[in-house]
GUZA-810367 format. One record per atom (N, C-alpha, C): residue number from 1; residue in one letter; x, y, z. Coordinates in steps of 0.05 Angstrom, whole numbers. Layout:
// GUZA-810367
> num_residu_east_north_up
> NUM_a_X_Y_Z
...
***
This chain:
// GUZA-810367
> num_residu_east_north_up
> 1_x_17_-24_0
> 1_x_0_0_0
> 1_x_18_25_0
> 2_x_11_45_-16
> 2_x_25_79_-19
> 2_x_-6_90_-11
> 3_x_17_122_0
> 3_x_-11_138_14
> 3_x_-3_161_-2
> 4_x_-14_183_-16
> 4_x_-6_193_-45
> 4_x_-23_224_-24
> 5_x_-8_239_-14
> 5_x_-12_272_-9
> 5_x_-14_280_-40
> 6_x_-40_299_-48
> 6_x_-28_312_-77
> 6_x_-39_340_-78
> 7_x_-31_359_-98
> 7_x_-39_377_-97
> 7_x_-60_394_-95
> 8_x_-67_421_-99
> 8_x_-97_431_-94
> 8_x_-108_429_-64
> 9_x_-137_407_-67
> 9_x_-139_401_-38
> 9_x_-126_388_-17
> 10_x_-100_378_-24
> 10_x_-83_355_-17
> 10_x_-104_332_-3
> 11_x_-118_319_-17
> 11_x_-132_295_-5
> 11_x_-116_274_-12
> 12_x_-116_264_15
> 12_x_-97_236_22
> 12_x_-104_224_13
> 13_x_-96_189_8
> 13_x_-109_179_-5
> 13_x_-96_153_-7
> 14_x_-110_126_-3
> 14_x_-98_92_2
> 14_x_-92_88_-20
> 15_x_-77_75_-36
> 15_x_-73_70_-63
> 15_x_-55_31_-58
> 16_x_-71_6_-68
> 16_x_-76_-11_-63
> 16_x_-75_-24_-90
> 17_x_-52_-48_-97
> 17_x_-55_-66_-116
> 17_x_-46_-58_-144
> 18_x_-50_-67_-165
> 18_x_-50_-64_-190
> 18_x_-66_-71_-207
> 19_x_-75_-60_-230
> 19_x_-102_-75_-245
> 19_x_-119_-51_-257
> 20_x_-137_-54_-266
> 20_x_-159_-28_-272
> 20_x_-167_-19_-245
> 21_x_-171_3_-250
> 21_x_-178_25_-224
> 21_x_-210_18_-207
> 22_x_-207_19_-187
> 22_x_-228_20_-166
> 22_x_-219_39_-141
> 23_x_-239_54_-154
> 23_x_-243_85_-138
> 23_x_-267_77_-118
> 24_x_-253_77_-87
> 24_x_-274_76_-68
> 24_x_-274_99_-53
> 25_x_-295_99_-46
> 25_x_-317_123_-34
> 25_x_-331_134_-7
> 26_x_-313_129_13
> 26_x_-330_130_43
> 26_x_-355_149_50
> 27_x_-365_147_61
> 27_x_-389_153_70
> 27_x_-383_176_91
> 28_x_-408_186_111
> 28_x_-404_206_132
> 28_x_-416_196_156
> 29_x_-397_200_181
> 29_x_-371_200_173
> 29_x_-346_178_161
> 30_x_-329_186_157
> 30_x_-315_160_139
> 30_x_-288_174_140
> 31_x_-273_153_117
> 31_x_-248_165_113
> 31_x_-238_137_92
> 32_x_-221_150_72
> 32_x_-206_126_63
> 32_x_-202_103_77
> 33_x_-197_101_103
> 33_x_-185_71_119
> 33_x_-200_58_124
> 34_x_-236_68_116
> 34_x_-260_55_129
> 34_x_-265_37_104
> 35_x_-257_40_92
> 35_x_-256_24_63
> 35_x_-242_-4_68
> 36_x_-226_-4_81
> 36_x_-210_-33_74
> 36_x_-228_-54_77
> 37_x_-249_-57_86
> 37_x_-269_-77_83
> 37_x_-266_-93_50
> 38_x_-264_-69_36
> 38_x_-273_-67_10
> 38_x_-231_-69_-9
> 39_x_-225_-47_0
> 39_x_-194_-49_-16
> 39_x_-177_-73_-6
> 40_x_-178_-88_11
> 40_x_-165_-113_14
> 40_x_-168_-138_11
> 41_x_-189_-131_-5
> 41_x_-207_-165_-15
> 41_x_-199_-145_-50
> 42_x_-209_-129_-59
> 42_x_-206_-123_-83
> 42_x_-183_-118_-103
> 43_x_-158_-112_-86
> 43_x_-139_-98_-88
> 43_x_-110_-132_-103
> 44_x_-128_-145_-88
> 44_x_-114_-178_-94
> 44_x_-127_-168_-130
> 45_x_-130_-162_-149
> 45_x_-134_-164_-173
> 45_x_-149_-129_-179
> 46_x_-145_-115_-177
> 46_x_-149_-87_-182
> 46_x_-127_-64_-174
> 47_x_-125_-38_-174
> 47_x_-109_-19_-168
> 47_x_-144_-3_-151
> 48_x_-136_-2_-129
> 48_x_-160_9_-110
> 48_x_-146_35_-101
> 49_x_-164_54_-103
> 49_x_-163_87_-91
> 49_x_-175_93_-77
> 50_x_-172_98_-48
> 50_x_-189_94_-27
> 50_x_-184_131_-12
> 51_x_-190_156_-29
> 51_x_-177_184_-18
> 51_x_-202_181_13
> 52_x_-191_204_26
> 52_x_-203_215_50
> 52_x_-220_236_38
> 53_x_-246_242_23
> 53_x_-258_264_24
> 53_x_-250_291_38
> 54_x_-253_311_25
> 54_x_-250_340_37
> 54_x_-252_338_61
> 55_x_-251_345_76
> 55_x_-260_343_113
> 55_x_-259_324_125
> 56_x_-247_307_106
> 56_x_-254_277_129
> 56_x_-235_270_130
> 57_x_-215_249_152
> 57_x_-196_236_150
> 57_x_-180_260_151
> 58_x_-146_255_131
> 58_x_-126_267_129
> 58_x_-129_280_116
> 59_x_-153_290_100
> 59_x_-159_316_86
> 59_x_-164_339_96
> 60_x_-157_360_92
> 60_x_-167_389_105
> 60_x_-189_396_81
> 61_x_-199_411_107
> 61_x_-219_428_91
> 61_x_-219_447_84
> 62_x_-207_462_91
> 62_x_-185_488_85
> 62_x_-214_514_75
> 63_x_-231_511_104
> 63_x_-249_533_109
> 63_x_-279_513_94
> 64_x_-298_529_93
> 64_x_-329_521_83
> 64_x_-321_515_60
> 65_x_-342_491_50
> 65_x_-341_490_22
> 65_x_-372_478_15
> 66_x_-376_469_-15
> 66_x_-399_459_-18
> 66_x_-401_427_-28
> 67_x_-418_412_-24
> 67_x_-422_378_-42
> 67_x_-414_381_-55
> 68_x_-418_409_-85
> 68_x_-401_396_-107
> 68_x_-369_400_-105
> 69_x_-357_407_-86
> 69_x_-327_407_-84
> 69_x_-320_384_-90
> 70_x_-330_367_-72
> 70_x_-320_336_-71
> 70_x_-321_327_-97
> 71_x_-333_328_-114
> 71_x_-336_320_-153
> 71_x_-311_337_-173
> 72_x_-308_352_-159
> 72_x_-284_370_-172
> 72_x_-250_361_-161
> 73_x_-254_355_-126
> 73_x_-236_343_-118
> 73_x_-229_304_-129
> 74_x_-247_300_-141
> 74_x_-243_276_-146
> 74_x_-245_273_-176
> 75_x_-253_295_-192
> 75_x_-244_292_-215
> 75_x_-199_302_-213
> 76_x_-201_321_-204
> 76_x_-165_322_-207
> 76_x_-157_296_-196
> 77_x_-165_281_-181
> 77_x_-152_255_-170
> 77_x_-151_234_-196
> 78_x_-178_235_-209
> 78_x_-163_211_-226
> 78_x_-142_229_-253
> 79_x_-137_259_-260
> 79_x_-130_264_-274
> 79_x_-100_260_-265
> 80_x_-104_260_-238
> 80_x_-70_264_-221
> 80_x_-61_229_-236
> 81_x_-72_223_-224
> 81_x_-64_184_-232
> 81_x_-70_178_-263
> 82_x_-70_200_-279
> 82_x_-84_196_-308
> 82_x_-96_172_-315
> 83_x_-120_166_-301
> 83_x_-138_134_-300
> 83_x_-165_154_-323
> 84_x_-159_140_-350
> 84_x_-181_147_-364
> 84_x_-198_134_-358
> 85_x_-202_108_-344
> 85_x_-229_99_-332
> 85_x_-223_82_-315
> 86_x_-251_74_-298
> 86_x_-253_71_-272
> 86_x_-278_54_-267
> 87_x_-275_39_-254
> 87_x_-304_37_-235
> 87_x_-305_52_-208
> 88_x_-324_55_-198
> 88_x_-332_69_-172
> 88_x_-349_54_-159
> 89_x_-331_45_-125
> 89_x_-352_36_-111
> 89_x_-364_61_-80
> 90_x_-381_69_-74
> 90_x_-395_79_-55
> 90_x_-408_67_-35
> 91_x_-399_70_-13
> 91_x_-418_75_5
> 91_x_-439_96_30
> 92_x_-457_92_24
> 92_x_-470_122_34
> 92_x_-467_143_19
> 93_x_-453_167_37
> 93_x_-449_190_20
> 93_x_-433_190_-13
> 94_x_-417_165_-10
> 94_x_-404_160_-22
> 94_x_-410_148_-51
> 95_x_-435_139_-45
> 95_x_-453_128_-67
> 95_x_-465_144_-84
> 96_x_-481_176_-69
> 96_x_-490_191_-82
> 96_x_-466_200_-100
> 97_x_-436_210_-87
> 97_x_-423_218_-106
> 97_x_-409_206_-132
> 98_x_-409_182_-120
> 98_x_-408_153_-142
> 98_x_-427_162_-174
> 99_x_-460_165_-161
> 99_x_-477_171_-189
> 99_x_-467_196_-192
> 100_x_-461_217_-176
> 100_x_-462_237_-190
> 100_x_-429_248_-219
> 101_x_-410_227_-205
> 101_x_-390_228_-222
> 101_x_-406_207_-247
> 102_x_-410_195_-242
> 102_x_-425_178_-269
> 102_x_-439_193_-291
> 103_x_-450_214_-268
> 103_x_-470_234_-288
> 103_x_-451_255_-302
> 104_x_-428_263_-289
> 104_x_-411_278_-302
> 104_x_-395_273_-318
> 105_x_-378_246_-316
> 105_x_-358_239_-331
> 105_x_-367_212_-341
> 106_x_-391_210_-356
> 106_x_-397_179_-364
> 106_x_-378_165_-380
> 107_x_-361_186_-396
> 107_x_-333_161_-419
> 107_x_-310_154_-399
> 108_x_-312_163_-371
> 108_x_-296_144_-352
> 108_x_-306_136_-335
> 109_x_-330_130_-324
> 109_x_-340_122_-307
> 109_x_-351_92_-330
> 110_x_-343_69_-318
> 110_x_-345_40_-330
> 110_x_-366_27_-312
> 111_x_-381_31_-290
> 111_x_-395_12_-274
> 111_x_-386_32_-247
> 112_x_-415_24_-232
> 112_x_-416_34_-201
> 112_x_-432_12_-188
> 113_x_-412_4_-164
> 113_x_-426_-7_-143
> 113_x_-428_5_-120
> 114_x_-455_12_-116
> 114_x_-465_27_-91
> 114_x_-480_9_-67
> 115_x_-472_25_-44
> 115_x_-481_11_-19
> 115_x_-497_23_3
> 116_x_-519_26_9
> 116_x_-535_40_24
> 116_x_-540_69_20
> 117_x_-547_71_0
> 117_x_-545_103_-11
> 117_x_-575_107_-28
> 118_x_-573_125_-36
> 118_x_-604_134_-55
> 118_x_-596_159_-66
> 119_x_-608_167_-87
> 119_x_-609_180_-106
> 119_x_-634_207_-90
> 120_x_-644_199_-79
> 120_x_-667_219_-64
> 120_x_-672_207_-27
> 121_x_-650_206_-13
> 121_x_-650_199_5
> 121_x_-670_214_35
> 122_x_-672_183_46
> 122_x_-690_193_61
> 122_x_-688_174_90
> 123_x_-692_186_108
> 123_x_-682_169_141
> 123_x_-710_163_158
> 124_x_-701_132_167
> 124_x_-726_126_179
> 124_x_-719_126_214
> 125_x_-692_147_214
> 125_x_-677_142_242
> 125_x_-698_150_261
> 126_x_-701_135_291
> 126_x_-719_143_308
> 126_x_-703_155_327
> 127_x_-722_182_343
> 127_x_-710_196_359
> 127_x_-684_191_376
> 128_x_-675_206_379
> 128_x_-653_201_396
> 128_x_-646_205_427
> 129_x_-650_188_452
> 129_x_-654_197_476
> 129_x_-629_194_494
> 130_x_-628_211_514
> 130_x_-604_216_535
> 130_x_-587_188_534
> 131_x_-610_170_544
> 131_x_-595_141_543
> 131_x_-581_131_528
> 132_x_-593_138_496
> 132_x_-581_125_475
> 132_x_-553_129_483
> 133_x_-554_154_485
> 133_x_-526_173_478
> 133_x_-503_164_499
> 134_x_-517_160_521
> 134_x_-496_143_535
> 134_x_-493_121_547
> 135_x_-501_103_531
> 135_x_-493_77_523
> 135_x_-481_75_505
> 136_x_-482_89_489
> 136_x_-450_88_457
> 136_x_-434_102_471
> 137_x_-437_119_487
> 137_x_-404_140_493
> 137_x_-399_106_510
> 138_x_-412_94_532
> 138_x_-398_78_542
> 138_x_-392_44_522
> 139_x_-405_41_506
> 139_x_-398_22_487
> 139_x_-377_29_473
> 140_x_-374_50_461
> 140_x_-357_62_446
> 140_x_-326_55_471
> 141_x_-327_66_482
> 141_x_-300_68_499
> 141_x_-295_37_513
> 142_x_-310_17_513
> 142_x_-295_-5_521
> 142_x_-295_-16_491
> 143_x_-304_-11_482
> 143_x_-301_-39_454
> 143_x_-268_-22_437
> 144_x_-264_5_438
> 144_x_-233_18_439
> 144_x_-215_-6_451
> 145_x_-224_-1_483
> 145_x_-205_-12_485
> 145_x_-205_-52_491
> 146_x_-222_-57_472
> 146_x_-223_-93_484
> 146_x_-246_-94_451
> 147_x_-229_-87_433
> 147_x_-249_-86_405
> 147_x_-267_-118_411
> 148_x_-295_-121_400
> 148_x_-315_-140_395
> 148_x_-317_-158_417
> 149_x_-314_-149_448
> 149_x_-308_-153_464
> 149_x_-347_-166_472
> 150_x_-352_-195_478
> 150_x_-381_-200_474
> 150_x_-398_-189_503
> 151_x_-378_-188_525
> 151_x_-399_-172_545
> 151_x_-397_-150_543
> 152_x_-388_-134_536
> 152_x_-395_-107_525
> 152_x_-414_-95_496
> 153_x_-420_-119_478
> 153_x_-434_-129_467
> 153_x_-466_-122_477
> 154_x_-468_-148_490
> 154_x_-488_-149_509
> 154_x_-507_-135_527
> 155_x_-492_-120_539
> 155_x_-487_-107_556
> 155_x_-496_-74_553
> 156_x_-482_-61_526
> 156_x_-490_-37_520
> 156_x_-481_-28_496
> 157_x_-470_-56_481
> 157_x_-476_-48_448
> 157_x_-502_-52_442
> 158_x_-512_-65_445
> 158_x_-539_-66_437
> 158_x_-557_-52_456
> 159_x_-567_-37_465
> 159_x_-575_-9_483
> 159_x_-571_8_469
> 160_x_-538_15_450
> 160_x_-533_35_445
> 160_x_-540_43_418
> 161_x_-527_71_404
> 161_x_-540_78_378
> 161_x_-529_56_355
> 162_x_-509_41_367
> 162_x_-507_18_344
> 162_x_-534_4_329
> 163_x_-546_-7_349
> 163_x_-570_-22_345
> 163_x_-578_-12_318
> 164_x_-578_19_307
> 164_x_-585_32_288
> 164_x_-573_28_267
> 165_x_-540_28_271
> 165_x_-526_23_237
> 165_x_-521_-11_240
> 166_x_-519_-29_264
> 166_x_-516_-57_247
> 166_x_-545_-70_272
> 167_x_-550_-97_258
> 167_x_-566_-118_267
> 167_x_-556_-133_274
> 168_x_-533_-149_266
> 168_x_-526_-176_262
> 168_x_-493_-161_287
> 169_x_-501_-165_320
> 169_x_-483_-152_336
> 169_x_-459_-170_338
> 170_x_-444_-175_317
> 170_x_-425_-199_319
> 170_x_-390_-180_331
> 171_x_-378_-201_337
> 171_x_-349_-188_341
> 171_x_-335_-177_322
> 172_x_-338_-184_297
> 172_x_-325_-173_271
> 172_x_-340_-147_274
> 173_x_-363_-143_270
> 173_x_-375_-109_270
> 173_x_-371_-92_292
> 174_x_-358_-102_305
> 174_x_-345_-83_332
> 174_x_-321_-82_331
> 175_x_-305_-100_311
> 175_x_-285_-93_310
> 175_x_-275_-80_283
> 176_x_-287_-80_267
> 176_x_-289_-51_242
> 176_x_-304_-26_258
> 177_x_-315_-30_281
> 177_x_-320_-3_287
> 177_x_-300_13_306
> 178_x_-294_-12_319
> 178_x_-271_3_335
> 178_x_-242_8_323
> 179_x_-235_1_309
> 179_x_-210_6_283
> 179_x_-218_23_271
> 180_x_-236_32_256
> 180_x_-244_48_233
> 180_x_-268_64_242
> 181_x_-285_66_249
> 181_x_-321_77_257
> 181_x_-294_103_272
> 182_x_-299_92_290
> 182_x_-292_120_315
> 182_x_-269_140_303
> 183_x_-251_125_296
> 183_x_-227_142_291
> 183_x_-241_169_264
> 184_x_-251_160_250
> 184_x_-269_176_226
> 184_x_-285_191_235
> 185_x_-302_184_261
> 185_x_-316_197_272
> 185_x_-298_224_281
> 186_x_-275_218_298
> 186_x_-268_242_306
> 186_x_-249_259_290
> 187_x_-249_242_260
> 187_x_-229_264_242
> 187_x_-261_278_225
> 188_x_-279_270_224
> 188_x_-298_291_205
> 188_x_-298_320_217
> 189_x_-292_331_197
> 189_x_-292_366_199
> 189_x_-320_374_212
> 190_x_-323_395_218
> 190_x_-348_417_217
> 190_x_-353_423_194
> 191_x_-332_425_173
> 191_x_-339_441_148
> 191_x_-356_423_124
> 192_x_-351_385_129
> 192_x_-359_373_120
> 192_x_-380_361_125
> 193_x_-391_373_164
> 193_x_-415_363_161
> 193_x_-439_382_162
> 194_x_-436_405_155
> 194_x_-448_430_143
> 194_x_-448_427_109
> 195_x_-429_415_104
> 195_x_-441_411_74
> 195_x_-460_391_65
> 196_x_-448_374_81
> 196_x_-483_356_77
> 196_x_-506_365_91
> 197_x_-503_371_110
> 197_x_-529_376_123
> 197_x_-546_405_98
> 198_x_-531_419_90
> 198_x_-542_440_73
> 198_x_-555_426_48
> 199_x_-541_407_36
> 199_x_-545_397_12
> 199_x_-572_376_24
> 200_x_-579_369_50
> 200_x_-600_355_49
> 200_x_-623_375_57
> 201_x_-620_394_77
> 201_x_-634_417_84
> 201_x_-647_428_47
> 202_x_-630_422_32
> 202_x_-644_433_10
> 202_x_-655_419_-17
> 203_x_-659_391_-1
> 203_x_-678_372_-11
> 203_x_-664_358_-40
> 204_x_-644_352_-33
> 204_x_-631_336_-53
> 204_x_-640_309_-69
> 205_x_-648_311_-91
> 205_x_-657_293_-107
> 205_x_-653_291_-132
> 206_x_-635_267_-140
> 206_x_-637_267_-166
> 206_x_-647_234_-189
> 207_x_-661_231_-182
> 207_x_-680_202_-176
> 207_x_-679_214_-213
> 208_x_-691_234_-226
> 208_x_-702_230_-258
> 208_x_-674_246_-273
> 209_x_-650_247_-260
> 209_x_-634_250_-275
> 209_x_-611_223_-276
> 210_x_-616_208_-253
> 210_x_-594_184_-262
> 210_x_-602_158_-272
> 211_x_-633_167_-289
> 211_x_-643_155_-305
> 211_x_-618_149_-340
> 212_x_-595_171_-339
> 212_x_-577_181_-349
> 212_x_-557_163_-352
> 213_x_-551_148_-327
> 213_x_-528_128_-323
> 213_x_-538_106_-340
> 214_x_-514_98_-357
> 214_x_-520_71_-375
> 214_x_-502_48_-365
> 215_x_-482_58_-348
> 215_x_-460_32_-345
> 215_x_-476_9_-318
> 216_x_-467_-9_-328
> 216_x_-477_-26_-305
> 216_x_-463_-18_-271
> 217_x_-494_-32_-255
> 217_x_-494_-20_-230
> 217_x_-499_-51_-213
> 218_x_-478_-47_-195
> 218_x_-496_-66_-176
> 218_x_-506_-55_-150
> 219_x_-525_-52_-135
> 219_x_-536_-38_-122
> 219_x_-543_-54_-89
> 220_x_-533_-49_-65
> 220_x_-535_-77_-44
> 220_x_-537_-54_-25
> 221_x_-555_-61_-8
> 221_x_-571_-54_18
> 221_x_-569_-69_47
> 222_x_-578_-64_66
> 222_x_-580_-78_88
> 222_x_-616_-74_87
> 223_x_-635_-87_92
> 223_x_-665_-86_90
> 223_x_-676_-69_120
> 224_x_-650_-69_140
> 224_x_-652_-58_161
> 224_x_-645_-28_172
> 225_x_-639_-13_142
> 225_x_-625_11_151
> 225_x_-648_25_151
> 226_x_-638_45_177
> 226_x_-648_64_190
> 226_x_-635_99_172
> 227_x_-614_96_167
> 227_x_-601_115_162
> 227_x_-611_126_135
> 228_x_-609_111_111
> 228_x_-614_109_87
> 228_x_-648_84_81
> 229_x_-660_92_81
> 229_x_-681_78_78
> 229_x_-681_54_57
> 230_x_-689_31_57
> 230_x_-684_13_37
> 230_x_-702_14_17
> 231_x_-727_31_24
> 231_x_-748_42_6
> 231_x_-729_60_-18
> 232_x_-719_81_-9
> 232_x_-703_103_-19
> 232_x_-688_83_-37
> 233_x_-673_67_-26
> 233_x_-653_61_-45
> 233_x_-662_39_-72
> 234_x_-690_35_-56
> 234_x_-698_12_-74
> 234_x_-709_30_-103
> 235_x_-720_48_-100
> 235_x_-729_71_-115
> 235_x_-705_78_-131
> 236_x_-688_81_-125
> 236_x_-665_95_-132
> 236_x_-652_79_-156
> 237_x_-657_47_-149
> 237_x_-644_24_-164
> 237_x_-667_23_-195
> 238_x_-693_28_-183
> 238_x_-716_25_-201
> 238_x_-703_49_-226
> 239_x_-697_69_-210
> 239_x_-687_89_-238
> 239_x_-662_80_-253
> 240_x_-646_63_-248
> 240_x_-620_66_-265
> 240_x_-623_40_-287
> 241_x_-622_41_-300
> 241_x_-627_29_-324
> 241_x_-619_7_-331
> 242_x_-585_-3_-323
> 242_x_-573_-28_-320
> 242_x_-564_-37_-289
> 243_x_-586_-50_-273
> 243_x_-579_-44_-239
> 243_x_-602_-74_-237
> 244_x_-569_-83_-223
> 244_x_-579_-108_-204
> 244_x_-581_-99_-172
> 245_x_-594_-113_-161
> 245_x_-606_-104_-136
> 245_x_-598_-129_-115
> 246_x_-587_-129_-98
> 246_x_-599_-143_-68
> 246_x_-597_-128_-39
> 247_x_-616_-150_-33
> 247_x_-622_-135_-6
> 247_x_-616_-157_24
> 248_x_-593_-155_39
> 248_x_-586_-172_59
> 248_x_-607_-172_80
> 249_x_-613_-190_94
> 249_x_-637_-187_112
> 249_x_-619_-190_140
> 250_x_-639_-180_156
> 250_x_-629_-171_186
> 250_x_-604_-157_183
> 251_x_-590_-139_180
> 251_x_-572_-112_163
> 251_x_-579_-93_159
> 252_x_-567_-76_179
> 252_x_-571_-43_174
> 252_x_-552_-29_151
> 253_x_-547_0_170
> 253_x_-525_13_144
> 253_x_-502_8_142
> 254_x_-487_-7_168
> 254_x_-460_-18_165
> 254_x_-463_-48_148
> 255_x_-483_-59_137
> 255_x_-479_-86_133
> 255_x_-451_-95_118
> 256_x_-438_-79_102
> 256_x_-414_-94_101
> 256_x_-385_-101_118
> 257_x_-397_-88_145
> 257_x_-386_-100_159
> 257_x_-404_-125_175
> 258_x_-417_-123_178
> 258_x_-438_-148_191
> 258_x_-439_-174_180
> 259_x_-431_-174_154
> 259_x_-441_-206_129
> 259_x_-414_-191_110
> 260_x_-393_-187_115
> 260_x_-373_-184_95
> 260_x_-367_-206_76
> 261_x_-367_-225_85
> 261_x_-362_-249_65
> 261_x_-391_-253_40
> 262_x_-411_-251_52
> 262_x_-428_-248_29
> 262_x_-430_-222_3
> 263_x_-424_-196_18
> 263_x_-427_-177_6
> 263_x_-394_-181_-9
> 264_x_-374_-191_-4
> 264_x_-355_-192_-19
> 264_x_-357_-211_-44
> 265_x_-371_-233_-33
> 265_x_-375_-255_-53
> 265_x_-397_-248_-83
> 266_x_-410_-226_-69
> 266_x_-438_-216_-88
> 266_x_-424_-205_-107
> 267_x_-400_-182_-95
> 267_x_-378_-159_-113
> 267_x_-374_-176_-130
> 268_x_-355_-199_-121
> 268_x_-334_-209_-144
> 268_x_-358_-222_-161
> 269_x_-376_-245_-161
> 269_x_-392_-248_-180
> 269_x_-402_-227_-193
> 270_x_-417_-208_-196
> 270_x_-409_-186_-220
> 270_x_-397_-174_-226
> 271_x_-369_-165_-211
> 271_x_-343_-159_-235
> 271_x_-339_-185_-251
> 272_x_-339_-201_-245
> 272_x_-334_-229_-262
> 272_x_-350_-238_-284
> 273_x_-386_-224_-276
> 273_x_-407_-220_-293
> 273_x_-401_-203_-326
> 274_x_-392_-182_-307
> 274_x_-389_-153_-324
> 274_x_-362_-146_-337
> 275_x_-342_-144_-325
> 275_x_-316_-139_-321
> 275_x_-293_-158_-328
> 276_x_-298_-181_-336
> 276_x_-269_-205_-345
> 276_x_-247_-189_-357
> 277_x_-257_-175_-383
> 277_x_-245_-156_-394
> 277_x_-220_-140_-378
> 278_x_-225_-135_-348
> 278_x_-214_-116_-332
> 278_x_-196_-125_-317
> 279_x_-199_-151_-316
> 279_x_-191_-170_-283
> 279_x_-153_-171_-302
> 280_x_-136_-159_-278
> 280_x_-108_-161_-280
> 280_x_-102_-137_-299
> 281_x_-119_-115_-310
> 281_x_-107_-101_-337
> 281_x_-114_-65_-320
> 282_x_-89_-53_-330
> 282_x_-97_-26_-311
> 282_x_-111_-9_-331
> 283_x_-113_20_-330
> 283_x_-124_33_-343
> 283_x_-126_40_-372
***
């Protein structure tokens, strides 16, 4: 693995393997490293790009900015690595900007696989009470330090606001959260979570324009998310034109950490579907 500082916004950035490009996409909050779920299973037969978004991770934000920064910051990234094409995988936030580079740059954008995301997103999250809140500060701080630890599990992972992003409360999902979840959590900017919150404050939807995208999509959910509605995303899949669909049962919005082995096994069967062409060959 190389970690590639580059110019402009200097977004950091995992750079993983050799092969045709797979540009991954973290979510909010996130960061390049939350990805390895995804760049260490793929990276064995691809060249994977895993940057830190503007504000997130080892990126600065270098003052306010808007959503579409991040499309501008990630078009210079693949111009920096001169990758005339790409696939894009997303998750969450990561997914919207997945379609929306699709919509921009369709003669390099080759295929998007998106993961709990929507095109007109919408949250079925339920209130949030004193308790919640602290039972994750105290889940949060033993599973740090004793990651997927099962009486802490027990005890007040499930009490806490986890219950919301996974179902399936196994030791592996506590221990992608305690490696990756928290640390992302406390590198997201202010500046980056004012940009989303504005861009949803102002009713973001683009459900009849990525009617647009022609490259194949594979499209995978948890049936349990709270965050991203599976309604939303299922809607979202109905508009894109070449889009396979599944939906994991008992799985929220982290499900690829919850059932990694399935959601990895789903990936490689359609790159293998779609993509033979690609497998071992770079840009």
């Amino acid at each position: 693995m190389r970690i590639d500082n580059w110019f402009g916004q200097q977004l950091h950035c995992y750079i993983n393997g050799e092969g045709f490009p797979i540009l991954c996409l973290h979510g909010h909050p996130g960061s390049g490293r939350s990805m390895s779920v995804f760049t260490e299973h793929l990276s064995k037969r691809f060249q994977t790009l895993a940057p830190d978004l503007r504000g997130y991770g080892n990126s600065p934000a270098n003052g306010s900015f808007a959503m579409a920064d991040h499309l501008s910051d990630l078009e210079r990234l693949l111009d920096r690595f001169q990758i005339k094409n790409c696939l894009i995988l997303g998750w969450s936030l990561g997914g919207i900007l997945a379609m929306e580079l699709a919509l921009k740059l369709p003669e390099r954008v080759k295929g998007l696989i998106l993961l709990a995301t929507a095109a007109s997103p919408r949250s079925d999250h339920p209130p949030i009470s004193w308790q919640d809140n602290f039972y994750t500060g105290l889940a949060s701080i033993l599973n740090l330090a004793i990651p997927g630890w099962q009486w802490n599990i027990d005890t007040f992972g499930k009490r806490s606001l986890f219950r919301y992003l996974i179902r399936q409360h196994t030791p592996t999902a506590y221990q992608y959260i305690a490696q990756e979840a928290v640390w992302a959590y406390l590198k997201t900017s202010r500046a980056a979570t004012k940009a989303l919150y504005q861009a949803i404050a102002q009713g973001y939807d683009r459900l009849a324009d990525i009617q647009q995208i022609q490259c194949p999509t594979l499209f995978l959910v948890g049936d349990s998310d709270y965050h991203i509605s599976p309604h939303s995303s299922r809607q979202t899949a109905q508009h894109l034109p070449n889009c396979q669909w599944r939906a994991y049962p008992q799985t929220a919005h982290l499900f690829p950490w919850e059932v990694p082995d399935l959601v990895l096994k789903d990936i490689d069967r359609w790159l293998e579907e779609n993509y033979q062409w690609g497998m071992g060959h770079g840009a």
